[in-house]
Backbone as CSV, one residue per row, in Angstrom:
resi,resn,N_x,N_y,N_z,CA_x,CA_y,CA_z,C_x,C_y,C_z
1,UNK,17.643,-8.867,-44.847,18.209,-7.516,-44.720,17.166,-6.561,-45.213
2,UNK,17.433,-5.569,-45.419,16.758,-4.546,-45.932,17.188,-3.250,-45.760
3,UNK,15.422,-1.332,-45.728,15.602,0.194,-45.819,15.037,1.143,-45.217
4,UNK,14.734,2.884,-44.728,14.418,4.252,-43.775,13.406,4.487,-43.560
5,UNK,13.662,5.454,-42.171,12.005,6.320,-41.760,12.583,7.237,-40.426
6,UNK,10.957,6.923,-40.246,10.951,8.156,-39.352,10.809,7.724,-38.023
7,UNK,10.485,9.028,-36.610,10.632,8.719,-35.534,9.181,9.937,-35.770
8,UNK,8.610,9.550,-34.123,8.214,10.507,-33.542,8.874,11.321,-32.805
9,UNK,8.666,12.954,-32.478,9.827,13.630,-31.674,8.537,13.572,-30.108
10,UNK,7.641,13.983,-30.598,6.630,13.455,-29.284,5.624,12.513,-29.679
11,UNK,6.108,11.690,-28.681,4.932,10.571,-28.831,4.002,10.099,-27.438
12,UNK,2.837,9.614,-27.633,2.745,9.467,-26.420,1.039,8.038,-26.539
13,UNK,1.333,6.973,-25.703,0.789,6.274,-25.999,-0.826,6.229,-26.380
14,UNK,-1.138,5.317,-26.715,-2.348,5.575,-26.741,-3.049,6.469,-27.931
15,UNK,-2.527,7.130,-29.186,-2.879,7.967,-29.812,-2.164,7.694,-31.079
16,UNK,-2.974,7.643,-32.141,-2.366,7.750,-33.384,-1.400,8.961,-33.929
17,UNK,-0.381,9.051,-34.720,0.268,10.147,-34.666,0.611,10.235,-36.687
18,UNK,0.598,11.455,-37.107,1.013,11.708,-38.668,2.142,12.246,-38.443
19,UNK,3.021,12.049,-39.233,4.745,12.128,-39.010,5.190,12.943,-40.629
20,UNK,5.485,13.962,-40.399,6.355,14.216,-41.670,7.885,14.326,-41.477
21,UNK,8.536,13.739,-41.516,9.812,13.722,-41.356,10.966,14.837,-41.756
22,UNK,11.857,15.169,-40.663,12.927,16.219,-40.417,13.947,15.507,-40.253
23,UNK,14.790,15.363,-40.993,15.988,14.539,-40.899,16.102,14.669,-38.833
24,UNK,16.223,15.826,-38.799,17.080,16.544,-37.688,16.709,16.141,-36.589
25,UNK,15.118,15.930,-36.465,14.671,15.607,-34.792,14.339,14.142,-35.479
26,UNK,14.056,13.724,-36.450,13.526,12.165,-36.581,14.399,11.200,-37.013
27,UNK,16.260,11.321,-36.749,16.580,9.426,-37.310,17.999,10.290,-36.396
28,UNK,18.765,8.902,-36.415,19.759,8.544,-35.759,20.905,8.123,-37.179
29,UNK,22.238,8.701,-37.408,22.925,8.236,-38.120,23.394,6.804,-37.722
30,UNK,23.569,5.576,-38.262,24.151,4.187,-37.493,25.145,3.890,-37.809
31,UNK,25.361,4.397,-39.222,27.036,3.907,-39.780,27.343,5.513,-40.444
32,UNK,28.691,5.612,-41.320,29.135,6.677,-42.242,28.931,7.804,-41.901
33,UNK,28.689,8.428,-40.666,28.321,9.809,-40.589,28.879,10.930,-41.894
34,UNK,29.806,10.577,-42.033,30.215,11.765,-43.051,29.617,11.244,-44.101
35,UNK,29.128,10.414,-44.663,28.593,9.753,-45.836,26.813,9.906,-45.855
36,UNK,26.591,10.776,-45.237,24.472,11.235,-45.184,24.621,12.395,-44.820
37,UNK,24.216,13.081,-45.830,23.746,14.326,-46.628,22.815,15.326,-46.137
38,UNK,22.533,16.163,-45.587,21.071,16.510,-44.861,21.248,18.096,-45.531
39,UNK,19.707,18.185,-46.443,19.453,19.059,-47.436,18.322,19.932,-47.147
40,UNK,17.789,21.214,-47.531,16.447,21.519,-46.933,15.934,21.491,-46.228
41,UNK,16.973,22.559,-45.446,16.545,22.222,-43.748,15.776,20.684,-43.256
42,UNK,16.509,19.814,-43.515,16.632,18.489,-43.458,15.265,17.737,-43.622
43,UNK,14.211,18.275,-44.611,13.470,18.019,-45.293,13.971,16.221,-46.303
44,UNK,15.270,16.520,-46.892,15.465,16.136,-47.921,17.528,15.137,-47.131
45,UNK,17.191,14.057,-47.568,18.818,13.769,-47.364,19.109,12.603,-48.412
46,UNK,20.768,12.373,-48.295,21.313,11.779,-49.240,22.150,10.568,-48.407
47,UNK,22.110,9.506,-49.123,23.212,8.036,-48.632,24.313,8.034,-49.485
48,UNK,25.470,7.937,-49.129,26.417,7.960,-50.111,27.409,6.338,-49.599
49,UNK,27.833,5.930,-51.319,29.350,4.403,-50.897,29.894,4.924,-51.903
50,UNK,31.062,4.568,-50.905,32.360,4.831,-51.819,33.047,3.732,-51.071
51,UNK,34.126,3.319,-51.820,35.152,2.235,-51.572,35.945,2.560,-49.936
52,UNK,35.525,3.696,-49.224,35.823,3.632,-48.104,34.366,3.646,-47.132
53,UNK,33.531,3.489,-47.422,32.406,3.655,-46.473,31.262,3.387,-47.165
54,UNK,29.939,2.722,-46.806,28.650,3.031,-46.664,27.960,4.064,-46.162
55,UNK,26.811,3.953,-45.666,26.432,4.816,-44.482,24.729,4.170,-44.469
56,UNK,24.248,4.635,-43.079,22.405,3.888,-43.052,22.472,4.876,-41.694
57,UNK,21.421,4.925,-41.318,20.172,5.830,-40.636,18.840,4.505,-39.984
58,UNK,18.636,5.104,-38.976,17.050,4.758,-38.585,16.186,5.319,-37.417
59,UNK,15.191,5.486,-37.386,14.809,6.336,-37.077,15.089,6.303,-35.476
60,UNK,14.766,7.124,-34.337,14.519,7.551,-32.961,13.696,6.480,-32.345
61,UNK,12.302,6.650,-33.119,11.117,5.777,-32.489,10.962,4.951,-32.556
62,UNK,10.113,3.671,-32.597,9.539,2.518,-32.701,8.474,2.792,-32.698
63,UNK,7.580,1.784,-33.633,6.108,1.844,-33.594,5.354,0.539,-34.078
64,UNK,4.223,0.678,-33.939,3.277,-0.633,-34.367,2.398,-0.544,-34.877
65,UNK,2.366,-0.994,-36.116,1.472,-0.648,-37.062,1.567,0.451,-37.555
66,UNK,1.596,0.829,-39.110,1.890,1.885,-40.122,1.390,1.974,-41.228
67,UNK,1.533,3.302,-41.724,1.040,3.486,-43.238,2.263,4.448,-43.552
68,UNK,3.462,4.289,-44.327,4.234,5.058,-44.750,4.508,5.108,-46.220
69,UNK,4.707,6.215,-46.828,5.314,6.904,-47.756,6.059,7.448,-47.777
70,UNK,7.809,6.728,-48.768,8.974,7.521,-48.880,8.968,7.642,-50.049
71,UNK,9.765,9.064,-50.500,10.168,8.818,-51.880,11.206,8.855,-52.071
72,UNK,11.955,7.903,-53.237,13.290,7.697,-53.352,13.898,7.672,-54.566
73,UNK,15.068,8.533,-55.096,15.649,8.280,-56.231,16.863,7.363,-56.122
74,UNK,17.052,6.266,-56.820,18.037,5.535,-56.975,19.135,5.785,-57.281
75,UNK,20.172,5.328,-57.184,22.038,5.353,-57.263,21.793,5.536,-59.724
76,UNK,21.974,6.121,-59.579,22.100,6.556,-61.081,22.946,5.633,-61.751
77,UNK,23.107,5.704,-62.986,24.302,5.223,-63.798,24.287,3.965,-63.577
78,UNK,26.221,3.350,-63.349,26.279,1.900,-63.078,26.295,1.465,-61.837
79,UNK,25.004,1.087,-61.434,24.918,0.653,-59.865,24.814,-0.832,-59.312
80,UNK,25.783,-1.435,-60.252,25.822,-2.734,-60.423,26.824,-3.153,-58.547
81,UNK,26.451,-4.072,-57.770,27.003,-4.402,-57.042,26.405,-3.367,-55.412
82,UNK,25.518,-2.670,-55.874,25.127,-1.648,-54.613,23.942,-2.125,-54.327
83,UNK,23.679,-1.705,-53.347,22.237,-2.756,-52.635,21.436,-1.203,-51.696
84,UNK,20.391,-0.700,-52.016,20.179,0.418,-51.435,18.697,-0.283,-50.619
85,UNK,18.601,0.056,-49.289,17.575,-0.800,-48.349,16.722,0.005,-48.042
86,UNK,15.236,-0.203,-48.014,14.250,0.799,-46.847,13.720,-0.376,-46.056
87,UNK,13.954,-0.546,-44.911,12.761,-1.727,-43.917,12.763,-1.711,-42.653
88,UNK,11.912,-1.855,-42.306,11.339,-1.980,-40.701,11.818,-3.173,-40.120
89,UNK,11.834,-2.997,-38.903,12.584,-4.253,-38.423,12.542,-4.116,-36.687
90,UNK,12.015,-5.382,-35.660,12.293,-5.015,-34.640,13.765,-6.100,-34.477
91,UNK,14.157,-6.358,-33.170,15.553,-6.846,-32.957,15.036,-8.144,-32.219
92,UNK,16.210,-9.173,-32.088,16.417,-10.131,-31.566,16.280,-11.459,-32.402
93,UNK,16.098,-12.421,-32.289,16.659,-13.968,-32.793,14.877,-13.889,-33.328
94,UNK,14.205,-13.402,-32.862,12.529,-13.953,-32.915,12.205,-12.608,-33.808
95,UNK,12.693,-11.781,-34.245,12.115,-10.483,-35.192,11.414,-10.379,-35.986
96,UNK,10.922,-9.573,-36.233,10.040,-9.578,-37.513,10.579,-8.396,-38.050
97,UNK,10.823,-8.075,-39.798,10.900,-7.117,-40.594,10.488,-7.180,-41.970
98,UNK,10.211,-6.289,-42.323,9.005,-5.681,-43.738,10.241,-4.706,-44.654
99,UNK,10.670,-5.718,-45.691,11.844,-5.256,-46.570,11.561,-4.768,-48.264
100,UNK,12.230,-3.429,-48.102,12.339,-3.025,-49.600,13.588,-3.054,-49.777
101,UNK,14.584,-3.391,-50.651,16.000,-3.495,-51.544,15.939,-3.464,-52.492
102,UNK,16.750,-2.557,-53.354,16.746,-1.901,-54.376,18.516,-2.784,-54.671
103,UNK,18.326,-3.780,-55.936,19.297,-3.880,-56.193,20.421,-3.492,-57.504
104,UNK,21.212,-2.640,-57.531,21.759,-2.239,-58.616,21.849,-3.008,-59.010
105,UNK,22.326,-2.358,-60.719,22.997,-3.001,-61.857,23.552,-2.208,-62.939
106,UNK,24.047,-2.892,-64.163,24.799,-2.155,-65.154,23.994,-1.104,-65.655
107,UNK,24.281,-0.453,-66.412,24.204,0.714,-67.244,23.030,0.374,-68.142
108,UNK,21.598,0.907,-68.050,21.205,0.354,-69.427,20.345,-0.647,-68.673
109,UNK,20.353,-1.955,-67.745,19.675,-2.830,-67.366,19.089,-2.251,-65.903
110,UNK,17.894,-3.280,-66.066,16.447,-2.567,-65.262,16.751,-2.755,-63.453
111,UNK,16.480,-1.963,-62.961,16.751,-2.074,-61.217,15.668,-3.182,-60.879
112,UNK,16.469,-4.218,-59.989,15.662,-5.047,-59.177,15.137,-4.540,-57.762
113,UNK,13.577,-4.740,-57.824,13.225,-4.258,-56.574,13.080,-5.972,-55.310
114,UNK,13.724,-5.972,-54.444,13.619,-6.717,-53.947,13.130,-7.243,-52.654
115,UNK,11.793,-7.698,-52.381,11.164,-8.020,-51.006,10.966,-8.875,-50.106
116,UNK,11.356,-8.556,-48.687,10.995,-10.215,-47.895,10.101,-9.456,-46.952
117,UNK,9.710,-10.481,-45.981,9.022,-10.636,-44.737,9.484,-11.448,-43.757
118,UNK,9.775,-11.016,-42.909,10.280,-12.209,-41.326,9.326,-12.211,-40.806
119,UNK,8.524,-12.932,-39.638,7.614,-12.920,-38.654,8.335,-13.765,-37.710
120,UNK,8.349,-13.701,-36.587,8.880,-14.296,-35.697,10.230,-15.060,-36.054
121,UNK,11.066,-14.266,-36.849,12.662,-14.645,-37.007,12.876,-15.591,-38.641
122,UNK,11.217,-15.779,-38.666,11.067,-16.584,-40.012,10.989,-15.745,-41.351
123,UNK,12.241,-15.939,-42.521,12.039,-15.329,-43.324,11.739,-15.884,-44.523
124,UNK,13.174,-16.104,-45.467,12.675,-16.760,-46.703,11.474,-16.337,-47.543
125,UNK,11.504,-15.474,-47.587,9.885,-14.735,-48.441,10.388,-13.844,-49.487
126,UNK,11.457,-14.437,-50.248,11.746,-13.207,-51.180,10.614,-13.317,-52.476
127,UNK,10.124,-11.689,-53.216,9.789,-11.726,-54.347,10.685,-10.895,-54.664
128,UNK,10.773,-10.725,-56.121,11.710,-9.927,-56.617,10.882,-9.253,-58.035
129,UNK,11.246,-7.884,-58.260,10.457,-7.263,-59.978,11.017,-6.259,-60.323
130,UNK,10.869,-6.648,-61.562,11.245,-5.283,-62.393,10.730,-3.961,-62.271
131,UNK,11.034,-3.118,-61.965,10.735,-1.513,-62.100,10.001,-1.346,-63.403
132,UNK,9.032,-0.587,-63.434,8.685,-0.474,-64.796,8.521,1.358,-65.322
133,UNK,9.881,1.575,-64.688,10.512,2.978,-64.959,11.832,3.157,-64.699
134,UNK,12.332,4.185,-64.820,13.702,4.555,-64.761,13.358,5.361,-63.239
135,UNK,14.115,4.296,-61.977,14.003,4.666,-60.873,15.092,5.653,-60.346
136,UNK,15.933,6.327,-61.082,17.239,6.811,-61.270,16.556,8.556,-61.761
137,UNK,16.247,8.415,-62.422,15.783,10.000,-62.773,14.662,10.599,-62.070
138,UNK,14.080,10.305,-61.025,13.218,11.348,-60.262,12.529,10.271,-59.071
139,UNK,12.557,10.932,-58.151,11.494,10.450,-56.673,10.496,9.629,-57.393
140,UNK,10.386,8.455,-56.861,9.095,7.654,-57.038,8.624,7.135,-55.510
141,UNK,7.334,6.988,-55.157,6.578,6.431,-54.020,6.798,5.149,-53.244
142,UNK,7.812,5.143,-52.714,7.514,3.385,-52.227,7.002,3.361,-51.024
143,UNK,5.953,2.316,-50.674,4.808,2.462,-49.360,4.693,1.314,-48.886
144,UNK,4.902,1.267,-47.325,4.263,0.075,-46.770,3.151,-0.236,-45.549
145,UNK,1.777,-0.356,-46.433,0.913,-0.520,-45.213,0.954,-1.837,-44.154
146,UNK,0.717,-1.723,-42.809,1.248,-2.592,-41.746,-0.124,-2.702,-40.842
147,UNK,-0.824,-3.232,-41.131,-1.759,-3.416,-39.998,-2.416,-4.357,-39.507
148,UNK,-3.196,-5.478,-38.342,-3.119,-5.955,-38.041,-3.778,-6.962,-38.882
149,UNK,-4.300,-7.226,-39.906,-4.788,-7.454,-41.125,-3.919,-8.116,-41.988
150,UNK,-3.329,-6.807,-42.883,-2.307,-7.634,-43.975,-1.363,-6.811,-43.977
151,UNK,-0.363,-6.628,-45.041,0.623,-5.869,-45.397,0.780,-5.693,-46.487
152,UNK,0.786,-4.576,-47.169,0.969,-4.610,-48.676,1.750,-3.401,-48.849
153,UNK,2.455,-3.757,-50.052,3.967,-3.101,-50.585,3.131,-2.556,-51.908
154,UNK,3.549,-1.336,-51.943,2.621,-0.217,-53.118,4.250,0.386,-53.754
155,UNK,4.243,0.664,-55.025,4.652,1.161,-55.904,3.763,2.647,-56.731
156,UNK,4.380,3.758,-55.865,3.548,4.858,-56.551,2.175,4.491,-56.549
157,UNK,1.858,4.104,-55.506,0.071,3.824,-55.511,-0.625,2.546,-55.911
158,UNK,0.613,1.999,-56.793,0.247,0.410,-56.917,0.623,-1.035,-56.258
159,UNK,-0.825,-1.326,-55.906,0.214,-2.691,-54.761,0.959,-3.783,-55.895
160,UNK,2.218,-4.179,-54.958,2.659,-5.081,-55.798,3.001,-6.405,-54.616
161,UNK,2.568,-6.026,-54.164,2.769,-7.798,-52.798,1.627,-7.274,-51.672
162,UNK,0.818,-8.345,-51.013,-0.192,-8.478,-50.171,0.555,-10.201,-49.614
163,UNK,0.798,-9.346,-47.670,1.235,-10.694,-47.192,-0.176,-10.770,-46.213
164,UNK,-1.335,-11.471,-46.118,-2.095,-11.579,-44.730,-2.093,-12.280,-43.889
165,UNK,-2.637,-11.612,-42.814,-2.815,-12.193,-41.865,-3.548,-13.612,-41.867
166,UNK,-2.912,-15.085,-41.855,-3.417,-15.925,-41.404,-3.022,-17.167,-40.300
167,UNK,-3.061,-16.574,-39.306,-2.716,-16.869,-38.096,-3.697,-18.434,-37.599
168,UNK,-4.334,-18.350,-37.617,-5.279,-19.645,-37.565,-4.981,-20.559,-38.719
169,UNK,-3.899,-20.386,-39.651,-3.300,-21.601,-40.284,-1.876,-21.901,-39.654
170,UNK,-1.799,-21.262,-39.004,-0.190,-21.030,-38.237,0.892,-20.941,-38.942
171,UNK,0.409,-19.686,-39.269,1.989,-18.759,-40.104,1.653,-17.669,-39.280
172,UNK,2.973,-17.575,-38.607,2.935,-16.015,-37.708,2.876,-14.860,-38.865
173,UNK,2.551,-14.005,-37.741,2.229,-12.720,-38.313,2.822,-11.534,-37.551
174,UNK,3.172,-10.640,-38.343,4.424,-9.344,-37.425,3.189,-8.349,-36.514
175,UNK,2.583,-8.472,-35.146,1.893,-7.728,-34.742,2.072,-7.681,-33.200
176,UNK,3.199,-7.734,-32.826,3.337,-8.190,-31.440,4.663,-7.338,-31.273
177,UNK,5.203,-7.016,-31.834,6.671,-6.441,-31.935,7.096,-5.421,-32.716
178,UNK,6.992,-4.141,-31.674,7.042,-2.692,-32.577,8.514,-2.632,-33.055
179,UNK,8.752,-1.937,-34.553,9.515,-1.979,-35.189,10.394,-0.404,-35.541
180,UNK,11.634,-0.263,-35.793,12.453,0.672,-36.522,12.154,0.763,-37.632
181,UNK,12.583,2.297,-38.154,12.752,1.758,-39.928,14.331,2.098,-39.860
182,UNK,14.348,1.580,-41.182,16.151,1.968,-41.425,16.166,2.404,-42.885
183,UNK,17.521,2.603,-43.160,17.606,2.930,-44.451,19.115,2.812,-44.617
184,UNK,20.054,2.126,-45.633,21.254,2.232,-46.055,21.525,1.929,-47.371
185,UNK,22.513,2.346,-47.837,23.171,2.157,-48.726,24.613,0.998,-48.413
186,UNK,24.680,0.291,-48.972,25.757,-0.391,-48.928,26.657,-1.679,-49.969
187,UNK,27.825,-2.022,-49.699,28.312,-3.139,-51.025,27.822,-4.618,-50.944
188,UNK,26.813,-4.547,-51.746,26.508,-6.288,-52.049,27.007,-6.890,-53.021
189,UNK,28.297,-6.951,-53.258,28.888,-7.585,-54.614,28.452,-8.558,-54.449
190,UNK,28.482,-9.638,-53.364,28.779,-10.654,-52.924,27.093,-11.454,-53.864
191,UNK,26.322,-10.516,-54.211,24.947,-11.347,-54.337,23.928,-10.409,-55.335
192,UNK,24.478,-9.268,-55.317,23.208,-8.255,-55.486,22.922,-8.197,-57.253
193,UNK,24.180,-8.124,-57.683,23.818,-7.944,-59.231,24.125,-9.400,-59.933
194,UNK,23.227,-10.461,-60.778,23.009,-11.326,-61.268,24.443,-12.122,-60.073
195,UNK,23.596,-12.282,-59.080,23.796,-13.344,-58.160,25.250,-13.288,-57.967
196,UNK,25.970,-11.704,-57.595,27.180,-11.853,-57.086,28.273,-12.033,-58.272
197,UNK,27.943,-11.693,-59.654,28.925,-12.045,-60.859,29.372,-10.822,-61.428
198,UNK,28.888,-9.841,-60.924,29.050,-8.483,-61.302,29.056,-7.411,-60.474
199,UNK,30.747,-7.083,-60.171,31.123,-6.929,-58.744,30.924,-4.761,-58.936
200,UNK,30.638,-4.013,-57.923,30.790,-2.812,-57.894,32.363,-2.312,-58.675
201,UNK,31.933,-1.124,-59.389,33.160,-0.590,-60.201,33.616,0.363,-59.470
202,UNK,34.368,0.691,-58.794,34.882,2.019,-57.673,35.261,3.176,-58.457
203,UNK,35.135,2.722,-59.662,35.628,4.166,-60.383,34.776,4.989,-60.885
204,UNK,33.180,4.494,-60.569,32.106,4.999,-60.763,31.558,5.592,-59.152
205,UNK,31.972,5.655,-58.639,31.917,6.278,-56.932,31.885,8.000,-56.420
206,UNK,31.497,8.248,-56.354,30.283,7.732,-55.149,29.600,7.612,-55.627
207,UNK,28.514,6.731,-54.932,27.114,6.543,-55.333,26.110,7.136,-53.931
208,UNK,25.011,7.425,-54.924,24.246,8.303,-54.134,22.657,7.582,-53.796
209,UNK,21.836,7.699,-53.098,20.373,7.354,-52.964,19.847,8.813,-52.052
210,UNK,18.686,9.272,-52.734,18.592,10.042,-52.803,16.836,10.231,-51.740
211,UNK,16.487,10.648,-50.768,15.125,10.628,-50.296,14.370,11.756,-50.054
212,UNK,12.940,12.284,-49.558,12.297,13.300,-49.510,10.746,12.988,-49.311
213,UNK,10.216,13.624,-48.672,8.753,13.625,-48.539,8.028,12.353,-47.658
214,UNK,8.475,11.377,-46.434,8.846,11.175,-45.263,6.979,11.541,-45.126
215,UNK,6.080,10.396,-45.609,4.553,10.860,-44.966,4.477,9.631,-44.353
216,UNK,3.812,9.809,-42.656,3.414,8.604,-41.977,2.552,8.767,-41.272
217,UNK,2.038,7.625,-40.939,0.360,7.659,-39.996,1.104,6.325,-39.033
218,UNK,1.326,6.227,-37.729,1.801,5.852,-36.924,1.165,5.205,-35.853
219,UNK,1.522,3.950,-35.490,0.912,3.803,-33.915,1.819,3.678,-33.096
220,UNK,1.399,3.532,-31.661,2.560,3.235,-30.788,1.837,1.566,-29.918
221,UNK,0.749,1.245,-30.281,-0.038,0.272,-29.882,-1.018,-0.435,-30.320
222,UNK,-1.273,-1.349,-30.129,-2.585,-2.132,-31.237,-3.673,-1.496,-30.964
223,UNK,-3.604,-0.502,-30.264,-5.474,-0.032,-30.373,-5.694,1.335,-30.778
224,UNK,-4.581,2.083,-30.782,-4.753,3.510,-31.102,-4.699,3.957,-32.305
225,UNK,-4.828,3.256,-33.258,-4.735,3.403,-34.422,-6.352,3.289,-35.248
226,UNK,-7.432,2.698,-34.534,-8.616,1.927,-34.470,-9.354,3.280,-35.530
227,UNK,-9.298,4.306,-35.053,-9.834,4.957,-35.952,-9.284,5.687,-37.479
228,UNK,-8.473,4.882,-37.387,-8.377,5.042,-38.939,-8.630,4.396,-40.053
229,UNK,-8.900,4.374,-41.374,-9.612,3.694,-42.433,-8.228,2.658,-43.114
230,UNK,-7.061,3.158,-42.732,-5.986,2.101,-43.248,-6.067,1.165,-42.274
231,UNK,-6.126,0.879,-40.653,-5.910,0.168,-40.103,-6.761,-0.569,-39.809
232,UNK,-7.722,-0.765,-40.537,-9.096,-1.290,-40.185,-8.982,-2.560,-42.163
233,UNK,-8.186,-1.605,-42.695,-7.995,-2.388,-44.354,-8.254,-3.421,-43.783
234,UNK,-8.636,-4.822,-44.797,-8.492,-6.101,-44.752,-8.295,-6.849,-45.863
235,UNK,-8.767,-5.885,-46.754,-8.214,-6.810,-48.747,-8.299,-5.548,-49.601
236,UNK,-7.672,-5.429,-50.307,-7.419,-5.117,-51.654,-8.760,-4.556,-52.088
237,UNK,-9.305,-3.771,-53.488,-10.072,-3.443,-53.866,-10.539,-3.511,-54.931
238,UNK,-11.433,-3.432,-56.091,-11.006,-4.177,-57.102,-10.469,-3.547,-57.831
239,UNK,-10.146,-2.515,-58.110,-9.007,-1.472,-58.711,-7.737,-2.313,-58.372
240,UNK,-7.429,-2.255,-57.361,-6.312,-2.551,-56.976,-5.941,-3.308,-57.035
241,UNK,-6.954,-4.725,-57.183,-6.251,-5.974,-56.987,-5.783,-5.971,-58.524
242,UNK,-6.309,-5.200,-59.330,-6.170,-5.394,-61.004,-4.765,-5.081,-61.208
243,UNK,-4.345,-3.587,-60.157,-2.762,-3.399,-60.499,-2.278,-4.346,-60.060
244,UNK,-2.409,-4.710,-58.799,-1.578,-5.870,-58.323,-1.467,-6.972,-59.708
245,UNK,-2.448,-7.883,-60.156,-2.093,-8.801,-61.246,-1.805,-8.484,-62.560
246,UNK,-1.747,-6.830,-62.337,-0.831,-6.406,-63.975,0.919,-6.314,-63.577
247,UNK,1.216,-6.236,-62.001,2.305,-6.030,-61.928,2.845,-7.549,-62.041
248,UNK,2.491,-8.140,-61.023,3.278,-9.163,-60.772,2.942,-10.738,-62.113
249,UNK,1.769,-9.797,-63.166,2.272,-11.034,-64.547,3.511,-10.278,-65.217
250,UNK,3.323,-8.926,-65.088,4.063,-8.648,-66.047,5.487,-8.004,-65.694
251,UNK,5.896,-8.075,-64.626,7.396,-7.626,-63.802,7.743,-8.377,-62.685
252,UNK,6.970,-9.370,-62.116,7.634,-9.965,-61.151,8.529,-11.195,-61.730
253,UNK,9.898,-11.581,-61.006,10.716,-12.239,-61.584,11.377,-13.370,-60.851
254,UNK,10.905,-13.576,-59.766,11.177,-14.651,-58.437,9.946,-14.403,-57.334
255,UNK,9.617,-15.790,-57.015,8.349,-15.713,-56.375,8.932,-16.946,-55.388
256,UNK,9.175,-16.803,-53.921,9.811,-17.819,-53.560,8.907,-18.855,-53.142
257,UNK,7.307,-18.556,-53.774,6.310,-19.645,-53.806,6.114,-20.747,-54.666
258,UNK,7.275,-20.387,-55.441,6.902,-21.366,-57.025,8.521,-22.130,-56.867
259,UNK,9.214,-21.673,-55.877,10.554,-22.407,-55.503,10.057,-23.798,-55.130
260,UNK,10.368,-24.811,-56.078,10.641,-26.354,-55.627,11.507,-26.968,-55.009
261,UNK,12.742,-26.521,-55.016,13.674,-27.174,-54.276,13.554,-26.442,-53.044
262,UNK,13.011,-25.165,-52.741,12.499,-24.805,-51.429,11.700,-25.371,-50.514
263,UNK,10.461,-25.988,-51.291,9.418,-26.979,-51.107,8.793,-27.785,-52.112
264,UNK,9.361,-28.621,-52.046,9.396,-29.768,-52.705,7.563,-30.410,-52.718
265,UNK,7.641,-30.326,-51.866,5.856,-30.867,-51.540,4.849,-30.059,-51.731
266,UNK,4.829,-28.893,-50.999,3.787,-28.195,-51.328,4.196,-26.456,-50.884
267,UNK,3.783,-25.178,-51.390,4.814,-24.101,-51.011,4.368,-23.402,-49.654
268,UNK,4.238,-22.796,-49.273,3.975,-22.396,-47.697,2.254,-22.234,-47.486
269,UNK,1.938,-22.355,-46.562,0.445,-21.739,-46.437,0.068,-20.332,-46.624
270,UNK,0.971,-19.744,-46.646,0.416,-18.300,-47.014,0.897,-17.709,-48.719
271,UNK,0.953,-18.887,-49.451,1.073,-18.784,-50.748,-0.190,-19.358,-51.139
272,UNK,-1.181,-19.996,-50.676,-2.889,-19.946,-51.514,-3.400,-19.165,-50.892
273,UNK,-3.422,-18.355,-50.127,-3.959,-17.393,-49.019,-4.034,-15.815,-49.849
């Protein structure tokens, strides 16, 4: 599963495109219409659950290959049992999607950020980490670069997951199948807060997720993107790779590479990679 974005209002092949997002010409409501918010001259919108509704959004367009930046404030207070999503995703049995989930919890305890990857319908790729802020009191950066290369999931500028491309070990890779973004809010009692034991409180309702500032660099094809310096990325830097191994010693909390009863023998090929 997974969370939002944007559309192009003109697009046209062959050409890279920068997207700042307008609620108004760039997403499609999918569920709750009365439950999404559209603020600042639709600059700025809101997801709302309440014990009668969810609500999610995604965008108009499709595209292939990306560099996006949303910013998002989290469901405040006790958001135990709420599951708030940003991810890309194309459709059918063979899909591929690039997932952020934000999973509530009690009052006081730290938001789980939660990530997978599908490639060709194949998922099972969860990591999971601690926030290492209060994602509830103001917009923070969440980013996902997409290019034919690797993919990496940034936190306010810091990567915290790098999936690559290694196709010549035969682990597919998402580059064949242009994708939506989406975005919802919705009830995951069933799983979301310490594994489904700590069910949403309705008397703490509505709950809100909160978004703004919608920056994207877009393709509509594997080649039109060629001149840009993100889509050409291929590793990490050494700055970066440093945040990366300060995050994930010191906040990551499920690595579904170190799962044994997942794989018993040895963990996927794109876990020494």
């Amino acid at each position: 599963m997974a969370l939002l974005f944007l559309c192009l209002f003109l697009i046209h092949i062959g050409f890279s495109h920068h997207v700042s997002a307008d609620f108004n010409s760039d997403f499609d409501i999918m569920w709750g219409n009365d439950h999404v918010r559209i603020l600042d001259n639709g600059q700025q919108w809101q997801l709302t659950l309440d014990n009668s509704s969810g609500s999610g959004i995604q965008s108009k367009s499709e595209y292939l290959f990306a560099k996006i930046d949303m910013q998002i404030k989290l469901v405040p207070g006790n958001s135990a049992g709420t599951v708030t999503g940003y991810y890309l995703s194309s459709q059918g049995d063979k899909h591929d999607e690039i997932d952020f989930e934000f999973l509530g919890n009690l009052s006081g305890d730290p938001y789980i950020m939660h990530t997978n990857l599908f490639s060709q319908g194949k998922g099972n790729r969860e990591q999971q980490f601690y926030l290492w802020f209060d994602p509830t009191a103001d917009f923070h950066n969440y980013s996902v670069l997409w290019n034919p290369q690797l993919i990496v999931f940034s936190v306010d500028g810091t990567p915290v997951r790098v999936f690559k491309n290694i196709e010549n070990l035969g682990v597919a890779y998402p580059k064949n199948q242009s994708m939506t973004l989406y975005s919802s809010l919705w009830n995951g009692s069933d799983w979301a807060t310490r594994g489904g034991a700590v069910k949403i409180d309705w008397s703490k309702a509505p709950f809100v997720a909160s978004y703004q500032n919608l920056n994207a660099q877009v393709c509509t094809s594997s080649s039109d993107c060629s001149a840009n310096s993100w889509y050409s990325k291929a590793a990490l830097d050494s700055s970066e790779q440093q945040k990366l191994q300060w995050v994930r010693k010191k906040y990551m909390i499920y690595d579904y590479c170190s799962n044994t009863k997942w794989f018993p023998l040895a963990p996927p090929a794109e876990c020494t990679h």
